[in-house]
N, C-alpha and C positions, 0 to 999 in steps of 0.2 A: 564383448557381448553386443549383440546387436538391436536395437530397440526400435520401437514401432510408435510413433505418437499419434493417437485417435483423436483427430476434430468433431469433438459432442457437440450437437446441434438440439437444443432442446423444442418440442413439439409441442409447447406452450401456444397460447392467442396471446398475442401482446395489445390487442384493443384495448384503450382506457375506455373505462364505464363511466356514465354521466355521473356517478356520484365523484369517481376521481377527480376525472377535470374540472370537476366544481373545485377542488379543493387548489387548483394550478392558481397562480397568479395570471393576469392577461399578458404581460411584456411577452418579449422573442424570450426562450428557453432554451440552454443547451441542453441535448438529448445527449445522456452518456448510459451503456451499457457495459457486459461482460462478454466474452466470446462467443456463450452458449445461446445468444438472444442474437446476436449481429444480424445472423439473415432475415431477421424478422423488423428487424426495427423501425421499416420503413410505416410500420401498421401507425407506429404510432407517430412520427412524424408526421404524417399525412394529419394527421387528428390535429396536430397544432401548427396551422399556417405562420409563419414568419419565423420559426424557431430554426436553430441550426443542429447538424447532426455533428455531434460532437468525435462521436467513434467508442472504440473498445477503453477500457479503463482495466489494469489492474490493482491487487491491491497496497501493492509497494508502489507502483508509479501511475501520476493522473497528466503528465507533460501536457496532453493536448488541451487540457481542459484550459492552460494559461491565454492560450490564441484565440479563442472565442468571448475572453472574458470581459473585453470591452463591446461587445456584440449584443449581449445576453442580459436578463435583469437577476434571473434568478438560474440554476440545474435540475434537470431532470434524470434518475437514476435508473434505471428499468434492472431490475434483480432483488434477490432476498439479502436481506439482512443488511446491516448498518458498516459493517468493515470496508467495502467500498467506500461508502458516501462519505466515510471519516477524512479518505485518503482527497475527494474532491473537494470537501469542503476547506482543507490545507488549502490548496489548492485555489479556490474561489474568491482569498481576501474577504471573507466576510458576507459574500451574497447568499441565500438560502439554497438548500439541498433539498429535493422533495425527493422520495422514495415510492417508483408504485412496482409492488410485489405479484408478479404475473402469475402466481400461486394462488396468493389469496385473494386477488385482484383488488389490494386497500392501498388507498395512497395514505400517504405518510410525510411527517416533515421533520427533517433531522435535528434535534436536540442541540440547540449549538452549546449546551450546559454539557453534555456528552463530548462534543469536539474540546471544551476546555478544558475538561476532566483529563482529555486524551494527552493534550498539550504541556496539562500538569505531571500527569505520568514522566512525560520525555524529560522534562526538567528535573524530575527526581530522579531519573535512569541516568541524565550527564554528568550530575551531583558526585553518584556511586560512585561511576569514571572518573570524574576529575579527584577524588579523592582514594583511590583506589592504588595499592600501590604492585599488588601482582593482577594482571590482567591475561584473562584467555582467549585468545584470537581464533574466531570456530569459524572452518572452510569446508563447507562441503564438496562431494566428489561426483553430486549428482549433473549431470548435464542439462543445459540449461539456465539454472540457479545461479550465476555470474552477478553480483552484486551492478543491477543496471545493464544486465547486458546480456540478452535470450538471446545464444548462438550453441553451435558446437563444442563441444570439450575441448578447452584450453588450457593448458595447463600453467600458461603463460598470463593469461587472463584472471584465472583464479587466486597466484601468487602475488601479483604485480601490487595491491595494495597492501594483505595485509605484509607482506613483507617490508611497506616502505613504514608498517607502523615498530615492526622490528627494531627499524632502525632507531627508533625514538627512545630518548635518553634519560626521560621522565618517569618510567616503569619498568618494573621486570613483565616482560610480555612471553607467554607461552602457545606456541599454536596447536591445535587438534583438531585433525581433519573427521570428518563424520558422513555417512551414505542420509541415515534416515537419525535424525535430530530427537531426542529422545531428554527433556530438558530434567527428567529427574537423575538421570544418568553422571547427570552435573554435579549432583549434590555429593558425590566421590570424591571430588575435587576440592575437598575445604578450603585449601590454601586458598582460592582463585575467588579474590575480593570482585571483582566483575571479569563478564562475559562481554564482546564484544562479535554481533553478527553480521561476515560479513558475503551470507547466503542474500536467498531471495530475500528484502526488504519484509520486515513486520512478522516474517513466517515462525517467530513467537511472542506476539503479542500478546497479553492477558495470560501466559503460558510460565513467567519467569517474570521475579521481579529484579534479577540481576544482571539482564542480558539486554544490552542497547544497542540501539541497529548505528552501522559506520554511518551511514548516510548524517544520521541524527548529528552525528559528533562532527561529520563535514563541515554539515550547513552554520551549525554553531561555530564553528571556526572561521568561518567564510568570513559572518555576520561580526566577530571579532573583529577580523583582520580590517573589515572595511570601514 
């Protein structure tokens, strides 16, 4: 099947209004956006002299945002809603996240009571895993969706992890492959004490309270090992 991917370009003004940047801190600012703002973004850097333009952010990975962060005092978001800014403010070490929604033109400042909440979640989704004793390994078929890694259909790409968790001696591990992710669909599956996703990052957050992103369970391991 052959497929067509559409670059949306949204026709938003991304000017900040004097009551937003009232609410900015004075330091340099990292400017982070979403793809659908990119060509615009410059409206608002221009608005904040000394800040740095950070780039695109999605909402499984904020990588760029680590290289600026000795730079910056605080981040600036440009987009709706808070799912991004959760992902920067991981991300940030602790410095603030401001939010201004080119919709409603409101700036906003991210809750870091909301980012712990988040943090808490992960904690009680590793918990499920680590005590869990059948786990279901879900691979989707969509292209693109590569856990970490926006390329072509791999299929080599796609197995290469959850197969090395196969191999792990600690669980009975089942994998199901899926097109369009459908988390009530799960609930078929009794047996399956946790979920384990290892699609695009977070693409079920708030969605399942049984289903933990690999990433999560990496880092945690990393942080173990080291």
């Amino acid at each position: 099947m052959k497929l067509m991917f559409v670059h949306a370009k949204s026709p938003l003004d991304l000017t900040l209004t004097k009551e937003a940047l009232a609410k900015l801190p004075k330091g340099p600012l990292g400017i982070v956006t979403i793809t659908q703002h990119l060509h615009k973004i410059r409206q608002v850097l221009d608005q904040l002299p000394g800040s740095i333009l950070v780039g695109q952010v999605l909402g499984c990975r904020a990588d760029n945002v680590a290289r600026v962060l000795e730079k910056v005092d605080a981040f600036l978001f440009v987009g709706t809603g808070e799912f991004h800014p959760i992902r920067i403010s991981l991300e940030a070490k602790g410095k603030d996240v401001f939010i201004y929604d080119p919709t409603s033109r409101e700036m906003t400042k991210l809750s870091k009571q909301l980012v712990a909440g988040y943090q808490k979640k992960v904690k009680g989704l590793l918990l499920r895993f680590y005590s869990a004793k059948n786990v279901g390994l879900l691979v989707t078929t969509k292209v693109g969706q590569n856990n970490g890694v926006i390329s072509t259909y791999s299929l080599d790409t796609k197995m290469k992890l959850p197969l090395e968790f196969m191999k792990r001696k600690d669980k009975n591990y089942f994998l199901f492959a899926f097109d369009t992710l459908n988390h009530q669909a799960l609930d078929d599956f009794s047996f399956i004490d946790c979920w384990v996703n290892f699609a695009c990052n977070r693409i079920m957050d708030d969605k399942n309270n049984k289903i933990v992103n690999v990433q999560d369970i990496l880092e945690a391991e990393h942080e173990s090992a080291s």
